[in-house]
C-alpha positions in Angstrom: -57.8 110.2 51.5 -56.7 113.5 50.9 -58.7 116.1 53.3 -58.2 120.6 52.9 -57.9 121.7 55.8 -58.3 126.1 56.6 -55.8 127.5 59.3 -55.5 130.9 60.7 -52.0 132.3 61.3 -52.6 135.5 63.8 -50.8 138.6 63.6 -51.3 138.9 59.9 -54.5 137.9 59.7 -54.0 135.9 56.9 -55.1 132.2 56.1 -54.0 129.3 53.7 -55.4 126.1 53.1 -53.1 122.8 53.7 -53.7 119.7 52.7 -53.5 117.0 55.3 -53.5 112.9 54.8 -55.7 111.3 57.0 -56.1 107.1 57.2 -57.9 105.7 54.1 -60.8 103.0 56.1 -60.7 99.7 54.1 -64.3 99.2 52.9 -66.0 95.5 52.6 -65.0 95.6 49.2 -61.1 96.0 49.9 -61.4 93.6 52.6 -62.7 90.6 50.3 -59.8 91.3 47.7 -57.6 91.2 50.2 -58.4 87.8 51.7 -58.8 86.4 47.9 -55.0 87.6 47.5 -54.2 85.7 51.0 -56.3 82.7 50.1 -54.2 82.2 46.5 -51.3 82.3 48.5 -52.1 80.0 51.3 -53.1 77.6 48.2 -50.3 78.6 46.2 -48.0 77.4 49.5 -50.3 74.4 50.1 -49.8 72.7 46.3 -46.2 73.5 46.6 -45.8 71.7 49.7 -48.0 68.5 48.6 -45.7 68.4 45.2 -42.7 68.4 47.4 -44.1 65.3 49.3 -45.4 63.7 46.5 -41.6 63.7 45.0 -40.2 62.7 48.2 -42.7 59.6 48.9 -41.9 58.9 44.7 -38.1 58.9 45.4 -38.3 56.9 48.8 -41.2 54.7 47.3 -38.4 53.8 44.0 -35.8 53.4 46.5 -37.5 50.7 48.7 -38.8 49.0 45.3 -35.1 48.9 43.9 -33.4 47.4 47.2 -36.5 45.0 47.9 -36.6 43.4 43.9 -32.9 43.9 42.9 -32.0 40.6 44.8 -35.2 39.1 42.5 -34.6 40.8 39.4 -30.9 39.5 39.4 -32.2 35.5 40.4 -34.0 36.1 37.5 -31.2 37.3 34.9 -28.9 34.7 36.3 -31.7 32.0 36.2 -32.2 33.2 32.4 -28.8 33.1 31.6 -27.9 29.7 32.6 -31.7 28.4 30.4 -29.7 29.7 27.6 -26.4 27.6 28.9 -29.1 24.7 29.2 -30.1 25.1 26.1 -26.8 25.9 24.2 -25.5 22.4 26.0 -28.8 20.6 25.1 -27.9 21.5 21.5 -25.0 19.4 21.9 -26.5 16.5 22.5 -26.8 14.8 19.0 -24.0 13.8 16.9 -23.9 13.9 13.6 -25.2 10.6 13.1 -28.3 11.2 15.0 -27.5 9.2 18.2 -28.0 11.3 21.6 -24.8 11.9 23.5 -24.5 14.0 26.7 -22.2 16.9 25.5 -19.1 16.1 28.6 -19.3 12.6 28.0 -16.1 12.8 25.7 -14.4 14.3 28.6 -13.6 10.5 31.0 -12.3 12.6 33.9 -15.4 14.0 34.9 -17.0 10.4 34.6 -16.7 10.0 38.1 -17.8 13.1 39.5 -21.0 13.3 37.4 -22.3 9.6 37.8 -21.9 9.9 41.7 -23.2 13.8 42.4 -26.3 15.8 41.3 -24.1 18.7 41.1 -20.7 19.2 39.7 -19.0 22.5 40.4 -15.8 23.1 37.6 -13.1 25.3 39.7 -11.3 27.1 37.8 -8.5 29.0 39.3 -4.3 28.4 40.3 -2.4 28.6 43.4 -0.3 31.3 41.9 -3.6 33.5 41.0 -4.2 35.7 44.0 -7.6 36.1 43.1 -8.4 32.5 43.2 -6.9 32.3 47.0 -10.5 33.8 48.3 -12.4 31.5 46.7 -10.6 28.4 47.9 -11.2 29.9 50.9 -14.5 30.6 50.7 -15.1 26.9 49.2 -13.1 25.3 52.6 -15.4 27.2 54.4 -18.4 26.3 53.3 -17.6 22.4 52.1 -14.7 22.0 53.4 -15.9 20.4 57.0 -19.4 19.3 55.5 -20.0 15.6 54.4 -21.9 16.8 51.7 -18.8 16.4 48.8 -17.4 13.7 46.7 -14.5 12.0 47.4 -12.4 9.4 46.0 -14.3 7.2 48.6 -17.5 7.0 46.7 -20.7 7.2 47.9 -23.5 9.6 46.0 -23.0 13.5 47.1 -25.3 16.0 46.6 -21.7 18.2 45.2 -18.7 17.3 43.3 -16.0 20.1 43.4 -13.8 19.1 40.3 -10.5 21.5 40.4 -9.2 22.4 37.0 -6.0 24.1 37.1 -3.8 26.2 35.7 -0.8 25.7 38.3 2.9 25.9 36.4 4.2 23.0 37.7 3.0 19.3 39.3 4.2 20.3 43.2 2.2 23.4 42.6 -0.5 21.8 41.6 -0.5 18.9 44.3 0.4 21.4 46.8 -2.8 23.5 46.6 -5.5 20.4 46.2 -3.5 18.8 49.6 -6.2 18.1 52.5 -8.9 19.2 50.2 -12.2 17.3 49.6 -11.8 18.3 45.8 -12.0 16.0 43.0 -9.7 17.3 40.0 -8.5 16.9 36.3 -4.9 15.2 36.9 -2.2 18.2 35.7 -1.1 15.3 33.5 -3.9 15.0 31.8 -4.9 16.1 28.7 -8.6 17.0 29.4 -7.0 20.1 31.6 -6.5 21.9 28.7 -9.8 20.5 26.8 -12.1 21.4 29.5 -10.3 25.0 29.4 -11.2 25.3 25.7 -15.0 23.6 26.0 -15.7 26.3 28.5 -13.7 28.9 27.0 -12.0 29.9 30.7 -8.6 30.2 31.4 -6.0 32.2 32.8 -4.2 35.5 30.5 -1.1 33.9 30.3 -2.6 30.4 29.0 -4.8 32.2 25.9 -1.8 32.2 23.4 -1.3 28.4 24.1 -5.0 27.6 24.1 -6.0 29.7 21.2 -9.4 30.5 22.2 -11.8 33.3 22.5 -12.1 33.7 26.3 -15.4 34.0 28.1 -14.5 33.7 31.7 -11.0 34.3 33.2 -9.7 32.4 36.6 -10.9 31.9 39.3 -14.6 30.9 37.8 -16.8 28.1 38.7 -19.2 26.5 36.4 -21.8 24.4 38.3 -23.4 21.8 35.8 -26.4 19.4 35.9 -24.6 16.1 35.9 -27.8 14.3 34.7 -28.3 16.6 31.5 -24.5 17.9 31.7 -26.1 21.9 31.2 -24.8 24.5 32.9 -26.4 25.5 35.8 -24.7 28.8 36.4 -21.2 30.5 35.2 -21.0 32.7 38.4 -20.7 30.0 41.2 -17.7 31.8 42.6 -19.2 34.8 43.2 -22.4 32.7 44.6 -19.5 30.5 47.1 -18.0 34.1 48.0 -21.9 36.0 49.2 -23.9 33.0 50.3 -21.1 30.2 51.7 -23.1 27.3 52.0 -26.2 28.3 51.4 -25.0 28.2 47.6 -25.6 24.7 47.4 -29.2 25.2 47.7 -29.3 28.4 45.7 -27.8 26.3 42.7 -30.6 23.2 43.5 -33.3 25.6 43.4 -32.1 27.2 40.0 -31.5 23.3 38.6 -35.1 22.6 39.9 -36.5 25.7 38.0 -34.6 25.1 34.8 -36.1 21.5 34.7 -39.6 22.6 35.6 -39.1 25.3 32.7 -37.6 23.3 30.2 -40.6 20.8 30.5 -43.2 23.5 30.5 -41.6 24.8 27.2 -42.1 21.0 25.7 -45.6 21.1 26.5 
């Protein structure tokens, strides 16, 4: 507010008029505009801050989800891949004459191991692989002090470990299965080098040889159903190397799901 204000200057006897500022007084009107602006801002700050919680509790909320189902979501692609294993081996079953035939029955040195187990584990690997040294390792240490295995003694197991190598030579060979409750394809044999090309899995060095289109490369285990001869799962190593022991059951339950599945999708 601008207020005149008349001064006298003595001697001269003259006078001006200066202007002077004095403090504007806020009326109500002022007042309430003034808290609206405020209130805006307090809201303003107040929506910003519940956004920025909302997008932390999202990001924490996706995080918890992802570590909590990713162990289920993955039992769930691995279970799916080996029903399409199943299946693919259950397609096998018929000749061409019609008459059913379980699709390793042509292959006599797994006779043994999958009349007398549930399960049959197909090992994969070679002493000279150093990749395939953790895994025997792994295998000792989960079956190796267990009676849970099949042996050349007989009696029905639960597991058959059947080692199919790719060692150079027969000492090599004989070497790595000594003191081992493994069952295995004799280096001699024929079948080595048959199963390698049925499961398309070998080592680098044998694919010129085999002539094959590789799916799996050493080490690998292939754990199958000895009743129906389908593969239960192509990752059995990696199962040995995270759950030890346990992976026995982990490869029952998936069996027992496959089964209840298959019999479901009959219905």
């Amino acid at each position: 507010m601008l207020v005149r204000q008349r001064r006298s200057f003595s001697g001269v006897g003259a006078s001006a008029t200066l202007p002077i500022f004095a403090p504007t007084v806020a009326g109500p009107q002022h007042e309430q505009k003034r808290h609206i602006r405020m209130l805006g801002l307090s809201v303003m700050l107040i929506d910003r801050s519940y956004f920025i919680a909302w997008v932390v509790l999202i990001a924490v909320s996706i995080t918890i989800v992802s570590l909590v189902w990713r162990p289920f979501l993955a039992l769930l692609a691995i279970k799916a891949q080996s029903v399409l294993h199943y299946n693919h081996q259950e397609g096998e079953q018929y000749t061409s004459v019609g008459q059913s035939s379980l699709p390793l029955s042509k292959f006599s040195e797994l006779s043994y191991a999958l009349e007398n187990s549930d399960l049959v584990a197909l090992y994969f690997a070679a002493s000279w692989c150093p990749m395939s040294s953790p895994i025997s390792l792994a295998l000792d240490r989960a079956f190796g002090k267990a009676d849970m295995l099949l042996t050349n003694k007989g009696g029905r197991k639960n597991l058959a470990i059947v080692y199919v190598s790719s060692d150079m030579t027969l000492d090599e060979f004989d070497a790595y299965i000594h003191n081992r409750n493994w069952l295995s394809v004799p280096f001699e044999s024929k079948q080595r080098n048959d199963l390698k090309r049925h499961f398309a899995t070998c080592a680098k060095r044998e694919l010129e040889e085999l002539n094959i289109d590789r799916k799996h490369e050493i080490p690998t285990i292939i754990v199958i159903d000895s009743n129906t001869h389908g593969i239960i799962t192509s990752n059995g190593a990696s199962d040995v190397d995270q759950m030890g022991e346990d992976s026995l059951q982990h490869w029952k339950d998936i069996q027992d799901w496959i089964r209840t599945t298959r019999a479901e999708m009959t219905l």
